[in-house]
PDB file of N, CA, C and O in Angstrom:
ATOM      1  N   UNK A   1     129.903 122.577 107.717  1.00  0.00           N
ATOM      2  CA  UNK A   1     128.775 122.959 106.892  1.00  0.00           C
ATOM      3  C   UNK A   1     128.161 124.233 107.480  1.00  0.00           C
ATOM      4  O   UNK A   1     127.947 124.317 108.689  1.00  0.00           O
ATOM      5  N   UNK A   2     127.822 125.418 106.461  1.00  0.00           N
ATOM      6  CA  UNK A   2     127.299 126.600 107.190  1.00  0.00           C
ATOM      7  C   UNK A   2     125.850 126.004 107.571  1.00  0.00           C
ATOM      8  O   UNK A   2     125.304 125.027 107.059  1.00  0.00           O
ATOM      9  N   UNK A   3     125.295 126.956 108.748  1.00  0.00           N
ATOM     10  CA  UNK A   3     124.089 126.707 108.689  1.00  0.00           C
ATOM     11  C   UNK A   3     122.799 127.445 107.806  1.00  0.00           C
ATOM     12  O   UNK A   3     121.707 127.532 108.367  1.00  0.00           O
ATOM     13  N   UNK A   4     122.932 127.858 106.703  1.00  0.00           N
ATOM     14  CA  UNK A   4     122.021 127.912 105.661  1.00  0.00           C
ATOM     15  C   UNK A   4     122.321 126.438 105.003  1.00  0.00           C
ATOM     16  O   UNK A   4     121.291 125.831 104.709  1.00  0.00           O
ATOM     17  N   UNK A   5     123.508 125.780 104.731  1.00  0.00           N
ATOM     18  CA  UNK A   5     123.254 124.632 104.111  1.00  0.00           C
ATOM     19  C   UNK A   5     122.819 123.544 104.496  1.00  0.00           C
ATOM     20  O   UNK A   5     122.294 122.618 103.878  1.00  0.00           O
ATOM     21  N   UNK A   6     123.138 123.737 105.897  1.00  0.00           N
ATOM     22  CA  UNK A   6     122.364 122.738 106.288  1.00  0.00           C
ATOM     23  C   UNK A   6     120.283 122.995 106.408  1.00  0.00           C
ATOM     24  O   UNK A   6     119.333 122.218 106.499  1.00  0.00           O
ATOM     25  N   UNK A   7     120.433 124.464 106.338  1.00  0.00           N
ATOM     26  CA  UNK A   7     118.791 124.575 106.432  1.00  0.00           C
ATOM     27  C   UNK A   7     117.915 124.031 105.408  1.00  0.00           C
ATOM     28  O   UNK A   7     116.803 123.526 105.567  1.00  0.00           O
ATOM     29  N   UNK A   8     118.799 124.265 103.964  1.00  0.00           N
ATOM     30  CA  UNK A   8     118.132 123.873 103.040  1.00  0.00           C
ATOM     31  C   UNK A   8     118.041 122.658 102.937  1.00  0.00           C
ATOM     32  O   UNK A   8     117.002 122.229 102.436  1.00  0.00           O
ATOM     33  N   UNK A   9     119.135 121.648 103.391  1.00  0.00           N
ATOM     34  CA  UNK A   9     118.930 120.295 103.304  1.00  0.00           C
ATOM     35  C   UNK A   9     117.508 119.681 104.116  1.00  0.00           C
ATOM     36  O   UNK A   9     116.705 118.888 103.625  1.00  0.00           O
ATOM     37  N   UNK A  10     117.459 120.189 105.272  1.00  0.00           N
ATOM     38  CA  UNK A  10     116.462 120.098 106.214  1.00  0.00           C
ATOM     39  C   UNK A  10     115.121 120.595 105.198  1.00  0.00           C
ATOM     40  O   UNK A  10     114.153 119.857 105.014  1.00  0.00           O
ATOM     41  N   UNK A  11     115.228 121.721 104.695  1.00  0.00           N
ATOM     42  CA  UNK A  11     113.857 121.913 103.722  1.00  0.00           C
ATOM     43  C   UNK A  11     113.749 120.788 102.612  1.00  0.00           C
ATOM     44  O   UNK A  11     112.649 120.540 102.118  1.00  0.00           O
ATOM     45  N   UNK A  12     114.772 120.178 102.260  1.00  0.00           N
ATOM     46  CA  UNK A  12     114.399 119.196 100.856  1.00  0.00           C
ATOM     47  C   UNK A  12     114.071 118.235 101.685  1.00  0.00           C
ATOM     48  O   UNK A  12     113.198 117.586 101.107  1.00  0.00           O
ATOM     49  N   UNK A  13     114.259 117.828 102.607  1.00  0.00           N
ATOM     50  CA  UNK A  13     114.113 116.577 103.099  1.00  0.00           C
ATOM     51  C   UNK A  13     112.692 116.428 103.755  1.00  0.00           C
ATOM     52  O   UNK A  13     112.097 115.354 103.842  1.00  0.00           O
ATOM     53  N   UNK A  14     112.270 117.519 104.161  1.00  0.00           N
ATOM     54  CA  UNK A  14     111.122 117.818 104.803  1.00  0.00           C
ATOM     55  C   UNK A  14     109.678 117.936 103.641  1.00  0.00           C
ATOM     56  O   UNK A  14     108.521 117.523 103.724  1.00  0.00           O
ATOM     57  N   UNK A  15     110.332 118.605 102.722  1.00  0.00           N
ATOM     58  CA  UNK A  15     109.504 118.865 101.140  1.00  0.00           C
ATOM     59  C   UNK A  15     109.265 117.133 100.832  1.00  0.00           C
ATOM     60  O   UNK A  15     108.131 116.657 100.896  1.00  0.00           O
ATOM     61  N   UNK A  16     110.396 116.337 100.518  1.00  0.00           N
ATOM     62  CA  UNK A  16     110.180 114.848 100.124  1.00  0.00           C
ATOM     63  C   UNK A  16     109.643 114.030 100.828  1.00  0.00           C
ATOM     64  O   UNK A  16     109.268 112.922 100.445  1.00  0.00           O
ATOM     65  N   UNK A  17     109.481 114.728 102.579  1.00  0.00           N
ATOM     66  CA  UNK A  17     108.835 113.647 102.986  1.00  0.00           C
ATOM     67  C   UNK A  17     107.095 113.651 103.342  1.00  0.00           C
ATOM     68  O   UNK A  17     106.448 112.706 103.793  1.00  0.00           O
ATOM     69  N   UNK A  18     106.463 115.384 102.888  1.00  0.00           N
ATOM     70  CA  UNK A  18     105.801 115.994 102.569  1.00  0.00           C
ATOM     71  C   UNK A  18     104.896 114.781 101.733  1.00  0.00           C
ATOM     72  O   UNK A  18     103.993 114.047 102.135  1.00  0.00           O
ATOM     73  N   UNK A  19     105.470 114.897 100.560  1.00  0.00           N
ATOM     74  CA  UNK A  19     105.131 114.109  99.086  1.00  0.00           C
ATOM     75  C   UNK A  19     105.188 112.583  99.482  1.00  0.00           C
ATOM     76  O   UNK A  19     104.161 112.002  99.130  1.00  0.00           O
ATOM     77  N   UNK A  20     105.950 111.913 100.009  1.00  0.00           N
ATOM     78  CA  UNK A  20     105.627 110.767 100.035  1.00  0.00           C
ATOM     79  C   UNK A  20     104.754 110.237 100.976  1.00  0.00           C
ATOM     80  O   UNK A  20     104.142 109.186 100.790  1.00  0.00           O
ATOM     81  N   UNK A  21     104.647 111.096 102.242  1.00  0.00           N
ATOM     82  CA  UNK A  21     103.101 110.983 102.700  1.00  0.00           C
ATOM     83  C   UNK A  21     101.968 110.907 102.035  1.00  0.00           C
ATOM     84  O   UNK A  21     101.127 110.011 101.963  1.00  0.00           O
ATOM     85  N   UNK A  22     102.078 112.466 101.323  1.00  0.00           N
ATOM     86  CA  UNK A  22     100.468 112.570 100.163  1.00  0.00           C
ATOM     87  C   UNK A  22     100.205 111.266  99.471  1.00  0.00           C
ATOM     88  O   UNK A  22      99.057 110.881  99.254  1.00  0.00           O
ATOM     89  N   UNK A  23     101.429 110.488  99.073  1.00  0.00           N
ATOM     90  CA  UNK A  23     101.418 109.364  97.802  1.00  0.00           C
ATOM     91  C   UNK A  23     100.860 108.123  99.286  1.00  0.00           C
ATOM     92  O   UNK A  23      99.978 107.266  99.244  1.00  0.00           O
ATOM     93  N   UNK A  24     101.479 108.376 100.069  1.00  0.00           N
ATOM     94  CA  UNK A  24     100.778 106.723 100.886  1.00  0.00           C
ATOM     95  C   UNK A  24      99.396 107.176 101.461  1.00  0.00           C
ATOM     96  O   UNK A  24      98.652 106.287 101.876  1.00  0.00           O
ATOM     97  N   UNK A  25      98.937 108.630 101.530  1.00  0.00           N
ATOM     98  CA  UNK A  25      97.700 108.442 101.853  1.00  0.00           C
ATOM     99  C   UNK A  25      97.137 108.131 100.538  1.00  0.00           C
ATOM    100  O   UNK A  25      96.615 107.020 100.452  1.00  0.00           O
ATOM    101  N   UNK A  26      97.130 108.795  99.605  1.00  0.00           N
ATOM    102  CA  UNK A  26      96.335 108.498  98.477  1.00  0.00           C
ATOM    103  C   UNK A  26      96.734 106.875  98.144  1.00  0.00           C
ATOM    104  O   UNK A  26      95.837 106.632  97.336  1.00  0.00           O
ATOM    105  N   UNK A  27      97.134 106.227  98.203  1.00  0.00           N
ATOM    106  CA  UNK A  27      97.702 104.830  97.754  1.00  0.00           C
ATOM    107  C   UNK A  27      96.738 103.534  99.034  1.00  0.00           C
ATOM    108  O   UNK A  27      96.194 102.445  98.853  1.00  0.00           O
ATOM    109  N   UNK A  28      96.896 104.191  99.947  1.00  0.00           N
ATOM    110  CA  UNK A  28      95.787 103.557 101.072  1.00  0.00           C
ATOM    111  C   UNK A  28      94.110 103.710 101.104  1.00  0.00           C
ATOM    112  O   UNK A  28      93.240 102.989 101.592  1.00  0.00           O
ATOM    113  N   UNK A  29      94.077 104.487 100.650  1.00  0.00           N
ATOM    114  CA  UNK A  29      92.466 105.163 100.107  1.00  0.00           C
ATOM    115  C   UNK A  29      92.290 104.264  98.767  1.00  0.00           C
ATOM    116  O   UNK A  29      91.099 104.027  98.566  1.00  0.00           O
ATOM    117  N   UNK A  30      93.236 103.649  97.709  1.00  0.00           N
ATOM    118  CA  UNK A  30      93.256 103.157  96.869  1.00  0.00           C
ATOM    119  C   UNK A  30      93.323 101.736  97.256  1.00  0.00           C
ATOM    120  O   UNK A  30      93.239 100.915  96.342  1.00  0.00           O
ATOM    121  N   UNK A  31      93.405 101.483  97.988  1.00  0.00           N
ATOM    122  CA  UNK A  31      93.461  99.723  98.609  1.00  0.00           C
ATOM    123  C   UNK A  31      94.526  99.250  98.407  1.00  0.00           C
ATOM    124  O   UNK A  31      94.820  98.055  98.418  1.00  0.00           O
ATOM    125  N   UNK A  32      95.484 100.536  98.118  1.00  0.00           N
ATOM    126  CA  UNK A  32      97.329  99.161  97.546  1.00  0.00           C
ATOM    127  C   UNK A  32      97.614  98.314  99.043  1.00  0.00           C
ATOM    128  O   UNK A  32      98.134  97.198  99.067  1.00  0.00           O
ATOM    129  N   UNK A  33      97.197  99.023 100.205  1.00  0.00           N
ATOM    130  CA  UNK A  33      97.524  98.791 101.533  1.00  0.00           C
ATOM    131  C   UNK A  33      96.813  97.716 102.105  1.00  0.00           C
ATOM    132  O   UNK A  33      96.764  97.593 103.329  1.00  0.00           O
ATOM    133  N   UNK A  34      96.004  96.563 100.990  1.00  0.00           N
ATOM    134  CA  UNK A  34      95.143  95.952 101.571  1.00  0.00           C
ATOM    135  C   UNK A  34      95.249  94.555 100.261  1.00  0.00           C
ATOM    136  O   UNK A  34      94.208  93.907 100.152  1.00  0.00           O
ATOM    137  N   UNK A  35      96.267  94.191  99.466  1.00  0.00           N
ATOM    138  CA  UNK A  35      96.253  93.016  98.664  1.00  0.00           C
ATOM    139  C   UNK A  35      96.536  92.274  98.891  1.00  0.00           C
ATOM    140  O   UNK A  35      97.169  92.166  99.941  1.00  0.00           O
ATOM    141  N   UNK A  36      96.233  90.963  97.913  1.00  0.00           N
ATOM    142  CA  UNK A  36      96.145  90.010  98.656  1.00  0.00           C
ATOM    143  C   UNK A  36      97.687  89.607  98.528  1.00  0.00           C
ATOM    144  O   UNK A  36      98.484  90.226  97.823  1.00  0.00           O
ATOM    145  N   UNK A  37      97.966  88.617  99.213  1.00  0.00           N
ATOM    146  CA  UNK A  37      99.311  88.685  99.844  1.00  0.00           C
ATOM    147  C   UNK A  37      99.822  89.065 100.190  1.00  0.00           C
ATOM    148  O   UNK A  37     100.995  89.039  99.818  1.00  0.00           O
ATOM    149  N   UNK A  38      99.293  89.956 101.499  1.00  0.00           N
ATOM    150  CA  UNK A  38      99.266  90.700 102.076  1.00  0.00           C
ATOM    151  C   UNK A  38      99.264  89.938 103.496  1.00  0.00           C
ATOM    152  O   UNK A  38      98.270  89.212 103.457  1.00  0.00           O
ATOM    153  N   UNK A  39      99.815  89.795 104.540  1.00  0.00           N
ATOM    154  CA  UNK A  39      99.613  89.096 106.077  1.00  0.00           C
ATOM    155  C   UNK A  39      99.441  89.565 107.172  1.00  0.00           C
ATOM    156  O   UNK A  39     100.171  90.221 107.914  1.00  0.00           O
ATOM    157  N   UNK A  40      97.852  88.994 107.298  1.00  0.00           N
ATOM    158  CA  UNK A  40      98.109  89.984 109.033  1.00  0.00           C
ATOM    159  C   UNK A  40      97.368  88.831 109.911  1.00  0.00           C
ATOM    160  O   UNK A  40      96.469  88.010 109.730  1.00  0.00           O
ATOM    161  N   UNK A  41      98.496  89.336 111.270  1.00  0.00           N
ATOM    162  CA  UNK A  41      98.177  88.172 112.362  1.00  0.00           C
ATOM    163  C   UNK A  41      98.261  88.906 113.419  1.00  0.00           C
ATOM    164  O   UNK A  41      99.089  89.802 113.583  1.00  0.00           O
ATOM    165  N   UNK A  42      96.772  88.314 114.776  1.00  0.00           N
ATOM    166  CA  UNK A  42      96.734  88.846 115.720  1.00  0.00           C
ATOM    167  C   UNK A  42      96.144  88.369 116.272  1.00  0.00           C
ATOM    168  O   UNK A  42      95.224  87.679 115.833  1.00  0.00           O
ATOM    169  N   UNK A  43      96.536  88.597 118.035  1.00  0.00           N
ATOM    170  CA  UNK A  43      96.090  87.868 119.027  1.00  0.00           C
ATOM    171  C   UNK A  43      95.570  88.593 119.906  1.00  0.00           C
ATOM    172  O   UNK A  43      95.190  89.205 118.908  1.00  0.00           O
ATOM    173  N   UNK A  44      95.072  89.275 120.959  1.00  0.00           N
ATOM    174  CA  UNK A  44      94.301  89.948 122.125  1.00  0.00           C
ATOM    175  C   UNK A  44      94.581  91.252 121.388  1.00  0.00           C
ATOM    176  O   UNK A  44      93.945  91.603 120.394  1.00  0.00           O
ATOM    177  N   UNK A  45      95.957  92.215 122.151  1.00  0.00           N
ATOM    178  CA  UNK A  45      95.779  93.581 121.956  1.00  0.00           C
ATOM    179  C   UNK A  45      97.496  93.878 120.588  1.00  0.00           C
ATOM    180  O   UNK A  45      98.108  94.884 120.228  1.00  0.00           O
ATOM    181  N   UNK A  46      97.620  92.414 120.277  1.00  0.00           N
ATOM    182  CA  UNK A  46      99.048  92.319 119.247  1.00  0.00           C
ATOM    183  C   UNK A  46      98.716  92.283 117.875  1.00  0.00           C
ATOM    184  O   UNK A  46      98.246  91.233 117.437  1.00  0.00           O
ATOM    185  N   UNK A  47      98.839  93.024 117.295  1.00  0.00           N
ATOM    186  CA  UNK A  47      98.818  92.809 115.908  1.00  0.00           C
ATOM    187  C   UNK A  47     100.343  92.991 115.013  1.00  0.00           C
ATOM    188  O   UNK A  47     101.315  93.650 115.381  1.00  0.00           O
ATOM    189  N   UNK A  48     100.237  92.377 114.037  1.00  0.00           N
ATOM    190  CA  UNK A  48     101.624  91.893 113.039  1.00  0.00           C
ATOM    191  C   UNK A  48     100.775  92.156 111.676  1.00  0.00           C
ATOM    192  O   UNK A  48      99.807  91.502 111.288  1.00  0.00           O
ATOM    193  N   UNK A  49     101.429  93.367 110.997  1.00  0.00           N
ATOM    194  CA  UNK A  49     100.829  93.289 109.662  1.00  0.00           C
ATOM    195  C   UNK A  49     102.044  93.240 108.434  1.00  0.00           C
ATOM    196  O   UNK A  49     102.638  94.312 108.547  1.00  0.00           O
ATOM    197  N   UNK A  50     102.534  92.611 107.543  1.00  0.00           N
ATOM    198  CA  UNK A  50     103.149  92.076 106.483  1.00  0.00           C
ATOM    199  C   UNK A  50     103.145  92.597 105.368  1.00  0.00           C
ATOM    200  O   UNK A  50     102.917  91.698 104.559  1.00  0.00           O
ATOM    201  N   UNK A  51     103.277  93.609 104.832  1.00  0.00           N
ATOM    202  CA  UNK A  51     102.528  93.787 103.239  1.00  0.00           C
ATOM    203  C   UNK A  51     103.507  92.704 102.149  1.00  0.00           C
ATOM    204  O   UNK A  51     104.272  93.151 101.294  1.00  0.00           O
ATOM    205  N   UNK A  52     103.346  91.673 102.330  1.00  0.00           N
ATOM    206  CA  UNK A  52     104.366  91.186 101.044  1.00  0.00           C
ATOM    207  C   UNK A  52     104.166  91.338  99.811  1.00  0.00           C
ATOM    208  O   UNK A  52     105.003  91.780  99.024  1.00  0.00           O
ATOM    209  N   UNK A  53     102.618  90.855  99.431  1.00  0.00           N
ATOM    210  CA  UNK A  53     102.181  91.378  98.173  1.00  0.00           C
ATOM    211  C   UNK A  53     102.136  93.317  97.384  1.00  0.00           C
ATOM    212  O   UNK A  53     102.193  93.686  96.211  1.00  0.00           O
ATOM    213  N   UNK A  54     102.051  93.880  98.302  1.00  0.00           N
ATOM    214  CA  UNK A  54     101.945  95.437  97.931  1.00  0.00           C
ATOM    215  C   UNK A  54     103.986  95.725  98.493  1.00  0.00           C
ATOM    216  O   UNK A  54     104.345  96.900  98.419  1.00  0.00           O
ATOM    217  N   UNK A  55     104.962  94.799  98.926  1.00  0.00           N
ATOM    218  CA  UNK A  55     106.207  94.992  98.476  1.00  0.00           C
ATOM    219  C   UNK A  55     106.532  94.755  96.858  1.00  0.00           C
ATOM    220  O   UNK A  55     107.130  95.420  96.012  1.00  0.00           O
ATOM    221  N   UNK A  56     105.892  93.575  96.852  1.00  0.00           N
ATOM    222  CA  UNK A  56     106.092  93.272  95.412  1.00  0.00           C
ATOM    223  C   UNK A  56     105.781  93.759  94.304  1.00  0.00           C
ATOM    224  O   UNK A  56     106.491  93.878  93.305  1.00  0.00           O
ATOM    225  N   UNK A  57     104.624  94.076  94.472  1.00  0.00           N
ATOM    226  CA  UNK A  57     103.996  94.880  93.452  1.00  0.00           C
ATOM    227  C   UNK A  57     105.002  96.505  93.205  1.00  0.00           C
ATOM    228  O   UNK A  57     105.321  97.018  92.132  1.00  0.00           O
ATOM    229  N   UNK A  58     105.211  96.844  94.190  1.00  0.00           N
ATOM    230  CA  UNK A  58     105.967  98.611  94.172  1.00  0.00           C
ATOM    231  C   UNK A  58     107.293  98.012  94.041  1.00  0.00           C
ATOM    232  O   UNK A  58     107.989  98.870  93.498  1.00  0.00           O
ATOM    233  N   UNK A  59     108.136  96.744  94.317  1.00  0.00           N
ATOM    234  CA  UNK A  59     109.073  97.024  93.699  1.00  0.00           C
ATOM    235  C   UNK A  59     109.097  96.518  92.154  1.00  0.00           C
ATOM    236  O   UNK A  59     110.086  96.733  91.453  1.00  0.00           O
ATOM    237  N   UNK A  60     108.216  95.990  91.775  1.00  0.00           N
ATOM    238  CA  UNK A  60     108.508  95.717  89.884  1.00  0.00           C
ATOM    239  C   UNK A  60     108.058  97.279  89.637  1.00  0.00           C
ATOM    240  O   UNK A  60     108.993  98.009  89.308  1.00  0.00           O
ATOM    241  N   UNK A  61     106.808  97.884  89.741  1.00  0.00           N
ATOM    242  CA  UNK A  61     106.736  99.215  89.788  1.00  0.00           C
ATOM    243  C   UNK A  61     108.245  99.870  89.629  1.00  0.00           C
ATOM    244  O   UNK A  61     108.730  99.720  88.508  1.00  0.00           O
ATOM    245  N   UNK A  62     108.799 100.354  90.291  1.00  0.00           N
ATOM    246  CA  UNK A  62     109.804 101.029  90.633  1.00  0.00           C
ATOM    247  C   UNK A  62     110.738 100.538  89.801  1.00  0.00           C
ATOM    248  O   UNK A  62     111.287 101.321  89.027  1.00  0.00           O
ATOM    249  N   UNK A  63     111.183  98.808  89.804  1.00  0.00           N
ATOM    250  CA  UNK A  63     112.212  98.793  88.982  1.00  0.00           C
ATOM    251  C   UNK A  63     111.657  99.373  87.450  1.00  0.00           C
ATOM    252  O   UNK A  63     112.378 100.148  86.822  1.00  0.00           O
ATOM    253  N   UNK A  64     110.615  99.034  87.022  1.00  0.00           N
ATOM    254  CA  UNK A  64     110.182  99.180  85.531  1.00  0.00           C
ATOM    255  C   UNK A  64     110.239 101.169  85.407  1.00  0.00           C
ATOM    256  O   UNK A  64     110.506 101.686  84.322  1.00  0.00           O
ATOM    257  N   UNK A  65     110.044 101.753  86.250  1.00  0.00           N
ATOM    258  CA  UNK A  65     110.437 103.147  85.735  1.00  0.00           C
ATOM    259  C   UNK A  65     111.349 103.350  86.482  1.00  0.00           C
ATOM    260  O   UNK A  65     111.367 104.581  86.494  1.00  0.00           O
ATOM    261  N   UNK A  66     112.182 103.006  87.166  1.00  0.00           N
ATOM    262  CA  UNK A  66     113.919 103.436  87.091  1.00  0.00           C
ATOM    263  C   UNK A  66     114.585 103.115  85.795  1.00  0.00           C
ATOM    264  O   UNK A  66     115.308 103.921  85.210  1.00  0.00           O
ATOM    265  N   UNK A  67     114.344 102.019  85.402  1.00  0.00           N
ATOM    266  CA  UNK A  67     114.664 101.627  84.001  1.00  0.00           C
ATOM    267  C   UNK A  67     114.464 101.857  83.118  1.00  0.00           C
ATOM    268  O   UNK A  67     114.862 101.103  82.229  1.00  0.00           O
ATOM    269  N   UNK A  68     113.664 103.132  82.756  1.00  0.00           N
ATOM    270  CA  UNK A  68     112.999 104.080  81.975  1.00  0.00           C
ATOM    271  C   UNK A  68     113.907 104.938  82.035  1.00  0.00           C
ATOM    272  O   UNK A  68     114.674 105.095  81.084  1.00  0.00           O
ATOM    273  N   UNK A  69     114.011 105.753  83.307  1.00  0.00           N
ATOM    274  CA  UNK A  69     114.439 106.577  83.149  1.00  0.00           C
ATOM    275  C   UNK A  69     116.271 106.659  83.285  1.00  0.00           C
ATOM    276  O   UNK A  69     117.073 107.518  82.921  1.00  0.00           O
ATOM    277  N   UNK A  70     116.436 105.329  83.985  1.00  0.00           N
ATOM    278  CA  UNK A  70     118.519 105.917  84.175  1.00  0.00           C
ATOM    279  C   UNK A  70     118.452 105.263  82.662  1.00  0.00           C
ATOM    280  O   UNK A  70     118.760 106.263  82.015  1.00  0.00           O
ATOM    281  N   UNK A  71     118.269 104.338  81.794  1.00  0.00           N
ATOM    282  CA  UNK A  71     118.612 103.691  81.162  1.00  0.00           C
ATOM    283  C   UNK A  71     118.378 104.590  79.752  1.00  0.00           C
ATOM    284  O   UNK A  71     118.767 104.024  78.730  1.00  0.00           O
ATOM    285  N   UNK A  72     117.842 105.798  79.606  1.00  0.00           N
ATOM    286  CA  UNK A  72     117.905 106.438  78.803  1.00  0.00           C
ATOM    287  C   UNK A  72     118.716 107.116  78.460  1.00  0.00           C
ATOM    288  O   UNK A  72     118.821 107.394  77.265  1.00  0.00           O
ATOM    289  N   UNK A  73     119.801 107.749  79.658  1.00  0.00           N
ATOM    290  CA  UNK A  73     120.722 108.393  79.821  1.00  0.00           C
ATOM    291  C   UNK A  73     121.528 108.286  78.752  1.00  0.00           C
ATOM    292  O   UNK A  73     122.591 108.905  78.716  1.00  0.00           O
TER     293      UNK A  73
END
């Protein structure tokens, strides 16, 4: 692989991970990071946090517009 192609890969990847930061800060400011069914357990200086409920929720999310969009094809 030359190294311009690999530079640009390094820029898309860096660009996408750009954006999906912006989306989990804004999404945490929104309380998705805090529903219920959600688990957190802790003891002195240990904490264990779970999101099961905010998995669930983003993956019907996700499946319902992937399915929008490949299924239009």
């Amino acid at each position: 692989m030359e190294p311009s192609g690999f530079g640009r890969i390094l820029l898309v990847i860096g660009v996408v991970a750009l954006i999906a930061g912006g989306i989990f800060l804004l999404l945490g400011k929104m309380g998705i990071g805090s529903m219920p069914g959600d688990m957190r357990f802790g003891k002195g200086n240990v904490r264990v946090y779970f999101p099961l409920g905010t998995s669930i929720v983003l993956s019907i999310i996700l499946t319902v517009l992937l399915n929008l969009f490949l299924r239009g094809r």
